[in-house]
N, C-alpha and C positions, 0 to 999 in steps of 0.2 A: 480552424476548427477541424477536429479530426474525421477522418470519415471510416464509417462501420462499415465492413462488407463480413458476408457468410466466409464459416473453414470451407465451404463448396470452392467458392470464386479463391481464395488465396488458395486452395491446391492448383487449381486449374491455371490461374493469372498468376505465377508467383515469380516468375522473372520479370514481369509487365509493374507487379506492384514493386519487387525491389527498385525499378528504374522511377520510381515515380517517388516513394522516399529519397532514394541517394541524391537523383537528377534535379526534384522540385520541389523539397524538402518535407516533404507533405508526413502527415502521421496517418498510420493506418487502426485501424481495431478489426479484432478479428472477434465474429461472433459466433459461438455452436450452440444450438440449441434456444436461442433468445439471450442466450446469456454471455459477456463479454468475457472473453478468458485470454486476450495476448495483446498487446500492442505494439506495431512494428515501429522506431521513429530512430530519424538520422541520426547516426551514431555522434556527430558534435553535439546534439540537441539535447544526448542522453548526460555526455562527459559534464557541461555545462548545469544541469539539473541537479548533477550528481557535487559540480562541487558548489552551488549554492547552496545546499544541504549543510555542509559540512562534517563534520564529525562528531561522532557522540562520545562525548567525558562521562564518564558515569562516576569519576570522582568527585563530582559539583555535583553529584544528586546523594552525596553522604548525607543524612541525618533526615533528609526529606521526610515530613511526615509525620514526626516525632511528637508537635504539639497537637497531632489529633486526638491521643489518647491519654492528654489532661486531665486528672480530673474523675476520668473512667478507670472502674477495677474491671481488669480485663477479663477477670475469672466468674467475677456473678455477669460480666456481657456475656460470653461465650455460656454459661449454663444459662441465661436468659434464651437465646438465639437457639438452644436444642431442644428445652421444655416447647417453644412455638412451633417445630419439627412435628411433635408429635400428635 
């Protein structure tokens, strides 16, 4: 489980925390303000993440979509959807 520390303590510990990612594989979060904005994690742990992932084909999302708008005239949807605008 990862552990959150403040931007305080990683400015201050930041050679201490990279020894504790690289050394003990440990993930870090860093938080400013209550809110999380960086995670520091061992660079295998990233490459590994990254290729379970894999890659996005945006050719196999061709035609996606296409039988939502069966059936519907697009033209009295969209003047419906502006007359309730007003």
């Amino acid at each position: 489980m990862p552990r959150t520390i403040t931007a305080m303590e990683a400015r201050k510990k930041f050679g201490e925390i990279l020894n504790q990612v690289s050394l003990l594989n440990e993930e870090i979060i860093i938080e400013r303000a209550g809110k999380k904005i960086a995670r520091i994690v061992p660079l295998e742990k990233q490459a590994i993440v990254q290729k379970r992932r894999g890659k996005l084909d945006f050719r196999q999302a061709a035609g996606l979509g296409k039988d939502v708008w069966k059936g519907i005239n697009a033209d009295k949807y969209v003047e419906a959807e502006r007359k309730s605008w007003d």
